[in-house]
C-alpha positions as CSV (number, residue, x, y, z in Angstrom):
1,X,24.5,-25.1,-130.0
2,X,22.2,-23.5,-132.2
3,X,23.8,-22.8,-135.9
4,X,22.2,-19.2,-136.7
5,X,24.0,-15.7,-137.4
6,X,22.1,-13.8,-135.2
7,X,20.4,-14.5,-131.5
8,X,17.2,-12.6,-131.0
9,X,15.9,-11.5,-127.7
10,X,13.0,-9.6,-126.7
11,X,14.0,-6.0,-125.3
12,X,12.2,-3.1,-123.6
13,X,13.2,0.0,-122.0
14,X,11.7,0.9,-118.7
15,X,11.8,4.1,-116.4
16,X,14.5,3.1,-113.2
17,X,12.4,6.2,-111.6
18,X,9.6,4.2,-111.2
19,X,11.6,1.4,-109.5
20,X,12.2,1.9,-106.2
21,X,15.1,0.1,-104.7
22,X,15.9,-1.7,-107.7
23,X,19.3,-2.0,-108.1
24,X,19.9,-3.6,-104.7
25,X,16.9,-5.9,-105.6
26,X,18.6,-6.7,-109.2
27,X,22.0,-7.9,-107.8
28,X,20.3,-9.8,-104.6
29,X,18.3,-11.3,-107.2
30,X,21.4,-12.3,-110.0
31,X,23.2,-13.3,-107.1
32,X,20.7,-15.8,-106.6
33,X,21.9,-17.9,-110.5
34,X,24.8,-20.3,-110.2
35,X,26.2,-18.0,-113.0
36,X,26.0,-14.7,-113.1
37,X,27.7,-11.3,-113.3
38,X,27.6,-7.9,-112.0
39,X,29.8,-4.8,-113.2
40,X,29.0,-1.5,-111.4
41,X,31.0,1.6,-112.5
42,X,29.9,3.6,-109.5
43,X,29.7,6.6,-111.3
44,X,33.4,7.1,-111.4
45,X,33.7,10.6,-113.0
46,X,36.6,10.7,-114.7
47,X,36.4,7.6,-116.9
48,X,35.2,9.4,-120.1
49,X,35.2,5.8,-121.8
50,X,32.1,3.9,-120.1
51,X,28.8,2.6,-121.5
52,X,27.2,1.6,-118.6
53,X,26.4,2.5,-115.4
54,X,25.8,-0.9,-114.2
55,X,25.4,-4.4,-116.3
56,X,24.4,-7.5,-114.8
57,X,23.9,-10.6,-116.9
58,X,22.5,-13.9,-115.6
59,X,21.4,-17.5,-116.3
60,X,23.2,-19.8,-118.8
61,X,22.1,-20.7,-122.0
62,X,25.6,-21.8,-123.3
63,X,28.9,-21.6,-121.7
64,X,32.5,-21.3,-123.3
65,X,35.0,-23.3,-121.6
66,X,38.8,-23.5,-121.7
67,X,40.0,-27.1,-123.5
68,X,43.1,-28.5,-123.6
69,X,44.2,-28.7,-127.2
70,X,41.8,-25.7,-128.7
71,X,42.4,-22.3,-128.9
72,X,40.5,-20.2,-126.1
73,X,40.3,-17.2,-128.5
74,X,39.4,-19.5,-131.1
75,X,36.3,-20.8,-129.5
76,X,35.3,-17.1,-129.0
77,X,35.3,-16.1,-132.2
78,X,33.5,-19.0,-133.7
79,X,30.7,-18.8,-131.5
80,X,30.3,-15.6,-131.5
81,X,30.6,-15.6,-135.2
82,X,27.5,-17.8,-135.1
83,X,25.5,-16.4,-132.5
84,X,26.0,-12.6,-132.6
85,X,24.6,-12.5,-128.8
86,X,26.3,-10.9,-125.5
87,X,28.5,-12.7,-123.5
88,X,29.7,-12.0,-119.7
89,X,32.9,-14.1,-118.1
90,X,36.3,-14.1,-117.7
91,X,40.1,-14.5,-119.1
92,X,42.6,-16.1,-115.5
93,X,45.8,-14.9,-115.6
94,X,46.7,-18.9,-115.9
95,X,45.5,-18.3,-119.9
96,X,48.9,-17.1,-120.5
97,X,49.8,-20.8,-120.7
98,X,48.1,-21.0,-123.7
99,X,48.8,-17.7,-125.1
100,X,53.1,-18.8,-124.7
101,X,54.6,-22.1,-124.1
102,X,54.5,-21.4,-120.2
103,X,53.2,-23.9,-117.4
104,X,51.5,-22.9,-113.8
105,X,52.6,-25.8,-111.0
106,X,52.1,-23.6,-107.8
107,X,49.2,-23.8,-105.1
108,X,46.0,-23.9,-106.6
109,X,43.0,-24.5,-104.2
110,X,40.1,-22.5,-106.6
111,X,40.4,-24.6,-109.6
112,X,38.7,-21.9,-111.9
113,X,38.5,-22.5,-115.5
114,X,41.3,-21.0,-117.6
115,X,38.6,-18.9,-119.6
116,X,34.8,-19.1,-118.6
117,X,32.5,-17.3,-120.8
118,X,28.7,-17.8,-121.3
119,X,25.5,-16.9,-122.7
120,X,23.1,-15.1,-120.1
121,X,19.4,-15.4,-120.3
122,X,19.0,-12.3,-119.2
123,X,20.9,-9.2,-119.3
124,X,20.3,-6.2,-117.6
125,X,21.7,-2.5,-119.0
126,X,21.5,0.5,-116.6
127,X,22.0,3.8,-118.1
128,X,21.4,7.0,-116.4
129,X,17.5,6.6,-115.3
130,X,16.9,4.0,-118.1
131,X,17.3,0.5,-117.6
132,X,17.2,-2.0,-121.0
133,X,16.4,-5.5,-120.7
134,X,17.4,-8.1,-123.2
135,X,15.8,-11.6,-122.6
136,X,15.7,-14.8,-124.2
137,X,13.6,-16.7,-121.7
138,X,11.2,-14.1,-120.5
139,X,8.9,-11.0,-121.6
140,X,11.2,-7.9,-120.2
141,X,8.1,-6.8,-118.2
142,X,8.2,-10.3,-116.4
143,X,11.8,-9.9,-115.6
144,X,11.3,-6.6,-114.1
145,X,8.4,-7.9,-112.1
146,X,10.2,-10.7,-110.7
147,X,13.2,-8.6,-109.2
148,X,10.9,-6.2,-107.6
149,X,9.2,-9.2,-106.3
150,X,12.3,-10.7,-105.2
151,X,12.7,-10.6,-101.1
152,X,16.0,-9.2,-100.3
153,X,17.2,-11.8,-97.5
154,X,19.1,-9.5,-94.8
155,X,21.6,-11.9,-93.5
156,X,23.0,-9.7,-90.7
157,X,25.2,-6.0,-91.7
158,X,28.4,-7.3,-89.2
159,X,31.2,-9.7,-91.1
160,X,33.2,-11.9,-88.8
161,X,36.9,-11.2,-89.1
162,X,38.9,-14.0,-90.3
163,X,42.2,-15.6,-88.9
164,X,44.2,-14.2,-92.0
165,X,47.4,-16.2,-93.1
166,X,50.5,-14.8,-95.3
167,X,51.0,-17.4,-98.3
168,X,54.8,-16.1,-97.9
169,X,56.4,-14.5,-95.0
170,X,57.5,-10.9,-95.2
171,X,61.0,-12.1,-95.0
172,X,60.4,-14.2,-97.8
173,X,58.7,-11.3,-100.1
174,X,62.0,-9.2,-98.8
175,X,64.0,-11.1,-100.3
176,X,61.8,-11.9,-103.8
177,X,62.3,-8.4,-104.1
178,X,66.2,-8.2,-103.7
179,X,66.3,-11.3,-106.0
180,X,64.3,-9.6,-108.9
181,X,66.6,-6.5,-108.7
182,X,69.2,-9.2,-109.5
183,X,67.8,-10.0,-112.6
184,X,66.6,-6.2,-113.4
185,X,70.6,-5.7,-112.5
186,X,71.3,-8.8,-115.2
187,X,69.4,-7.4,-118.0
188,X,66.9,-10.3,-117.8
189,X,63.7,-8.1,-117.3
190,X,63.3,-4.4,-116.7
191,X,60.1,-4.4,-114.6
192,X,58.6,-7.3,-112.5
193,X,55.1,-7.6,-110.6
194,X,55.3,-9.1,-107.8
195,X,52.1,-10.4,-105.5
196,X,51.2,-12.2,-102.3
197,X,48.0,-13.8,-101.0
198,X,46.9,-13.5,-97.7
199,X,44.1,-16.4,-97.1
200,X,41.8,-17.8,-94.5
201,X,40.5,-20.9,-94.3
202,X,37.2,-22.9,-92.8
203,X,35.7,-19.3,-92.9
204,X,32.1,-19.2,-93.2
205,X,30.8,-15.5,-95.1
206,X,28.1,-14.3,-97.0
207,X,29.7,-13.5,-101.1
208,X,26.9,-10.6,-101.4
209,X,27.2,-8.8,-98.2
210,X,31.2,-8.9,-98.8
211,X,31.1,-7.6,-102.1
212,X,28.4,-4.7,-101.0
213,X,30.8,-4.0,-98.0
214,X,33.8,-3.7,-100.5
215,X,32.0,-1.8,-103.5
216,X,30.6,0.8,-100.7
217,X,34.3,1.2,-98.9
218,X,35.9,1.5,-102.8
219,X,33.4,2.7,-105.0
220,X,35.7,1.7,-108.1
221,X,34.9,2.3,-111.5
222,X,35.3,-1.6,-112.6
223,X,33.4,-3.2,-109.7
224,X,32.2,-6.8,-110.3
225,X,30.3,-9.3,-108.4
226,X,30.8,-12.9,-110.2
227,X,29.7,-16.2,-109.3
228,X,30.5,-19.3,-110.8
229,X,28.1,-22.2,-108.8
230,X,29.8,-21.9,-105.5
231,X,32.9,-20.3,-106.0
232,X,32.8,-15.8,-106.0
233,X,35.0,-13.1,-106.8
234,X,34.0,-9.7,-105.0
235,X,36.2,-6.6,-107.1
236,X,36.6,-3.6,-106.9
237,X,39.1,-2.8,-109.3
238,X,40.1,1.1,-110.7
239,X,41.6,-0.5,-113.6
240,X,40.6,-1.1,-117.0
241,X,41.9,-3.7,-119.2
242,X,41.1,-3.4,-122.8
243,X,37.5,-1.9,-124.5
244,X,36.8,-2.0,-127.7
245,X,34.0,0.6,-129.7
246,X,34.1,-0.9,-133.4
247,X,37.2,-0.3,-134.6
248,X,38.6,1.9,-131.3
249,X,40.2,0.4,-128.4
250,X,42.0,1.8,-125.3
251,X,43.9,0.4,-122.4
252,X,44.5,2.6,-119.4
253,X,47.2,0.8,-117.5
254,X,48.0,1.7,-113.6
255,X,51.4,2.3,-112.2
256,X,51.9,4.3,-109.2
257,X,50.1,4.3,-106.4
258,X,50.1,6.4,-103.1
259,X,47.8,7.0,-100.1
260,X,44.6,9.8,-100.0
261,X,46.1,12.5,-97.5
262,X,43.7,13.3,-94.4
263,X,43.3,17.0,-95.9
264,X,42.6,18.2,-99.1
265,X,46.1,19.8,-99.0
266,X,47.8,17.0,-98.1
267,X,46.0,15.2,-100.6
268,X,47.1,17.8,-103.2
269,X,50.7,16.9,-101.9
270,X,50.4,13.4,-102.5
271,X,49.6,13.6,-105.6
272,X,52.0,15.5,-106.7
273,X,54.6,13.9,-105.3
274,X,53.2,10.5,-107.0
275,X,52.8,12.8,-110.6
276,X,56.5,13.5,-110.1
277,X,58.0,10.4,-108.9
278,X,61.1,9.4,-111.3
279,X,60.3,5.9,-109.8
280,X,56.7,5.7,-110.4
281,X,57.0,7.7,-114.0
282,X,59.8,4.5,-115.1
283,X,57.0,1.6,-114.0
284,X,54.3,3.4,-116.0
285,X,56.1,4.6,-119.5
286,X,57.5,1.2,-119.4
287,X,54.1,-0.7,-119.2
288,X,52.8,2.0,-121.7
289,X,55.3,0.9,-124.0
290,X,54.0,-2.5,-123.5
291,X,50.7,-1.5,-124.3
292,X,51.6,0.2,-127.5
293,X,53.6,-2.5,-128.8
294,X,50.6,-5.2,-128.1
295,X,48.3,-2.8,-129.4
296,X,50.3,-2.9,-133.0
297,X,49.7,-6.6,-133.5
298,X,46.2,-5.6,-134.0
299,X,46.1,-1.6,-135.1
300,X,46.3,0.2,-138.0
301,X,50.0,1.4,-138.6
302,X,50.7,5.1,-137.3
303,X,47.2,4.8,-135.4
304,X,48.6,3.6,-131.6
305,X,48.6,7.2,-129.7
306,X,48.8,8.0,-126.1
307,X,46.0,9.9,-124.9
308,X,47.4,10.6,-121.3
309,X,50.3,9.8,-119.7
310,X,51.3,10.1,-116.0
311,X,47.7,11.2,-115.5
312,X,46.8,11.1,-111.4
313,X,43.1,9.6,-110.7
314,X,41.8,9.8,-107.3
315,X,40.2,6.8,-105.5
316,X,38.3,6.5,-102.6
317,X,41.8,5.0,-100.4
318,X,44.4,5.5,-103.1
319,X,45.2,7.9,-106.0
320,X,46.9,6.5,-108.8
321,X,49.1,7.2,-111.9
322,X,47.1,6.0,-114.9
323,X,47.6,6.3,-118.8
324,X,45.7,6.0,-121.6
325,X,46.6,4.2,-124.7
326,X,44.2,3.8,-128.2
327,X,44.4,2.3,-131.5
328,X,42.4,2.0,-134.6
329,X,42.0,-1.7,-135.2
330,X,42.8,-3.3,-138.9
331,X,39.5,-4.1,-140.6
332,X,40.1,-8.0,-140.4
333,X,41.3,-8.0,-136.8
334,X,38.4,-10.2,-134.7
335,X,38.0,-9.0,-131.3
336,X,39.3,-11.9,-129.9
337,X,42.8,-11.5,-131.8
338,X,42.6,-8.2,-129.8
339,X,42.3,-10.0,-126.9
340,X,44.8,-12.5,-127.3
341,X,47.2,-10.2,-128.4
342,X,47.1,-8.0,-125.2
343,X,46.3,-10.5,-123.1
344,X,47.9,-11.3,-120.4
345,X,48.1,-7.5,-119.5
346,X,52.1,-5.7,-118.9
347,X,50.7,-4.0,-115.6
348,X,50.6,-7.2,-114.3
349,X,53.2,-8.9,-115.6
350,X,56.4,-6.8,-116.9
351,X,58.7,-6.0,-119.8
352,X,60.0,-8.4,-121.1
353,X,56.0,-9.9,-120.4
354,X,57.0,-13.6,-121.2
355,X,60.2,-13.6,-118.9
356,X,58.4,-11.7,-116.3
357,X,55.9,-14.3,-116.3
358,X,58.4,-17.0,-116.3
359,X,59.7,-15.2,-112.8
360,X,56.6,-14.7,-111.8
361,X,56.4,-18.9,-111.1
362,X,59.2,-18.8,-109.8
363,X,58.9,-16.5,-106.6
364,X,55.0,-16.4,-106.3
365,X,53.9,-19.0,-104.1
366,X,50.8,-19.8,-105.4
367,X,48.8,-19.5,-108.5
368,X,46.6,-16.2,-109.6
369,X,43.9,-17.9,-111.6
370,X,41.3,-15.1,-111.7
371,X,43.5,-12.7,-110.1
372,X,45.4,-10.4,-112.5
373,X,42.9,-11.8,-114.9
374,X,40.2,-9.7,-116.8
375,X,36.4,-10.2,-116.2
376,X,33.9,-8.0,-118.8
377,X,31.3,-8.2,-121.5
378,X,31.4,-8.9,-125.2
379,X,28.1,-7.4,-126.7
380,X,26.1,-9.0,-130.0
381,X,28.2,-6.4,-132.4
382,X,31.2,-7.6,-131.1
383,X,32.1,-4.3,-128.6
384,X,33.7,-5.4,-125.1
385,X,35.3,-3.9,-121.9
386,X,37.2,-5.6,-119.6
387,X,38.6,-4.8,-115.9
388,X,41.7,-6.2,-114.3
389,X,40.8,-8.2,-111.2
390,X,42.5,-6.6,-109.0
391,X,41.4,-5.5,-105.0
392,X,39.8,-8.6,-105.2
393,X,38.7,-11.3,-102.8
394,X,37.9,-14.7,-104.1
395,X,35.7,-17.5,-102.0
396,X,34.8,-20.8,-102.1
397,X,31.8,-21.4,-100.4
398,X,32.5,-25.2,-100.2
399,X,36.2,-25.0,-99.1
400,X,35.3,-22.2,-97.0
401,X,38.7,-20.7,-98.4
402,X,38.9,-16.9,-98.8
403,X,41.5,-14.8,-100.6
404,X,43.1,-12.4,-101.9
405,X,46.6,-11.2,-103.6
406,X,48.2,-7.8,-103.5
407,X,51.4,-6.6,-105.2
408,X,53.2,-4.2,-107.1
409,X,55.9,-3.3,-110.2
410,X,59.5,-4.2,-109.1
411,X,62.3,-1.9,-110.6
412,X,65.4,-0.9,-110.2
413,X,64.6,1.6,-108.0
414,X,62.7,-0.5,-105.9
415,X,63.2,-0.6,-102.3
416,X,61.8,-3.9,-100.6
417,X,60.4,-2.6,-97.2
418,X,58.4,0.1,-99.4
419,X,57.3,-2.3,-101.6
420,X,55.6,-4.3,-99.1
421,X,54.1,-1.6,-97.4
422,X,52.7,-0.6,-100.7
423,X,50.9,-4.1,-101.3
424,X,49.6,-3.3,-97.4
425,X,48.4,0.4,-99.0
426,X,46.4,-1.7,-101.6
427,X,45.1,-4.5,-99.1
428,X,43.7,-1.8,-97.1
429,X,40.1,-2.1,-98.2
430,X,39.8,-5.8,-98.4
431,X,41.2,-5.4,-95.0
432,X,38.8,-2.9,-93.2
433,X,35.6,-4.9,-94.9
434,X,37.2,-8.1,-93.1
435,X,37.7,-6.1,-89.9
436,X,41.7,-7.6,-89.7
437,X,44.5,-5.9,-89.1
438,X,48.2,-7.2,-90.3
């Protein structure tokens, strides 16, 4: 590793009018690295909060790994304190062994680092009709010229549905449900989230055309193509993690969720009824609670606001109840104590988070590694935004293993047939790009 403060690339700005077709070519083209990223934002309108439009970074010049024995976070912060350069990966849900004295012994066929976070050679910023390249291995004009050079291999537009299997049966999930009420009932937790994967296996699919299929159907504001050698994750996730602008972050948590209605005043319905929902209103002040608590470890005293709350964002299959929490961060705060101290997030785990978590191991049959996780971009000044992986499918192109998890916040209130017909309402569009039916 090279011992300097500050990494310097070469960067030019370039005209994305005079590009035809280029941003299909740029992700056929990244896809092509053994390690590389892709976020699209899709133009989502109402997220006031993003940089970019899209962000690829690709090629590896040095990659952050989780060990056993050193701090994640740590490692973060010391190379970045050293470097100063961009990084792209991601933080698995299975990181929260490290973060509290908790241990992951469930099904675990991926194998994903803990934390995987490296150094691209090239990174690509799209902004309006601008795009900025930052190299360190090429002229900018090169890069450019080499993606519209690059042949985009059309691989057939039809997908192959799968034989789709249920890692837990829906009796099973039933009674998880009833069980966690239990403990609710107890006083143990107050909110629980509970998922399932569905999988196929010895399934044979092209990563790329899945994740073009998905991001089309969902158009999601935190869309990400990833691959890491052969394995993929194909997102399109609505929800945002944690960004931070120099000393400002915000976490917009999801809870609630209910279907698009067939008219526009059905749909206007719906959403009431979701903005109103005593239910869905407990699951989300709770998890904003959460948010505001993590977010003190790290913010100023008196600076931890809520910007919205109960606020209804449409998406292209769902709307959901979404709120927005900020803070102003103390001046010696890294970003990776920001990180560590959110992370893993409350609208995947619960409140309590650490017994949720423990519960979570319990009656989850298999392990989430990148699922629930966060995938996102650290930039040279030390700026980052993060999604939460969820309406996700993962693959391994060598176990020929696809999946993908679905769930939702347990409560009191809960009632376990509509809670699994509400991970089915979130399945939906990994569903219609696989062409299955459950």
């Amino acid at each position: 590793m090279k011992n300097k403060t500050a990494t310097i690339r070469q960067t030019a700005t370039f005209d994305l009018r005079d590009l035809p077709n280029f941003h299909g070519k740029a992700l056929a083209w990244a896809a092509t690295f053994p390690l590389c990223t892709a976020l699209n934002s899709n133009d989502y309108k109402k997220d006031n909060y993003h940089r970019y439009d899209q962000l690829i970074g690709v090629g590896e010049e040095v990659s952050i790994k989780a060990k056993r024995g050193e701090s994640s976070f740590e490692q973060l912060k010391k190379w970045h304190e050293k470097e100063a350069d961009w990084l792209f990966g991601y933080l698995s849900y299975d990181l929260k062994n490290e973060v509290e004295a908790l241990s992951s012994n469930n099904k675990n066929v991926f194998q994903w680092p803990d934390m995987l976070f490296y150094q691209p050679s090239v990174v690509l910023a799209f902004e309006g009709e601008e795009l900025v390249v930052h190299s360190l291995v090429l002229e900018p004009a090169e890069v450019v010229a080499k993606i519209c050079e690059h042949i985009v291999i059309e691989r057939g537009e039809a997908i192959v549905p799968p034989v789709i299997e249920s890692g837990m049966t829906k009796e099973y999930y039933l009674e998880s449900v009833a069980a966690v009420r239990e403990h609710i009932i107890a006083g143990d937790i107050y909110e629980m989230n509970l998922c399932q994967e569905f999988f196929a296996e010895n399934y044979e699919v092209d990563p790329l055309l899945l994740f073009r299929k998905l991001n089309a159907i969902a158009k999601a504001p935190f869309a990400i193509f990833f691959r890491w050698e052969d394995a993929y994750l194909c997102c399109a996730s609505p929800e945002r993690f944690i960004q931070k602008r120099k000393d400002l972050v915000i976490s917009q948590p999801i809870k609630g969720t209910i279907a698009r209605g067939g008219t526009e005043e059905e749909d206007v319905r719906l959403q009431q009824d979701l903005h109103v929902s005593i239910k869905d209103r407990a699951e989300n002040v709770m998890i904003v609670d959460l948010v505001r608590n993590d977010f003190a470890r790290s913010c100023q005293p008196g600076s931890v606001k809520v910007n919205e709350l109960f606020a209804i964002y449409p998406f292209e299959q769902v709307s959901h109840m979404i709120s927005t929490v900020s803070g102003l961060l103390r001046e010696e705060v890294h970003f990776s104590e920001v990180l560590r101290n959110a992370f893993p997030m409350g609208s995947m785990t619960g409140a309590p988070k650490v017994m949720s978590m423990q519960l979570i191991e319990r009656y989850e049959k298999c392990r989430r590694g990148l699922y629930s996780g966060a995938v996102g971009y650290i930039t040279p000044d030390g700026d980052f935004d993060f999604n939460v992986v969820i309406r996700s499918i993962l693959y391994d192109a060598v176990k020929k293993y696809l999946s993908f998890q679905v769930g939702g916040a347990i409560v009191f209130d809960s009632v376990p047939e509509k809670e699994y017909e509400e991970c089915l309402l979130k399945a939906k569009g990994m569903l219609e790009v696989l062409g299955v039916k459950l």
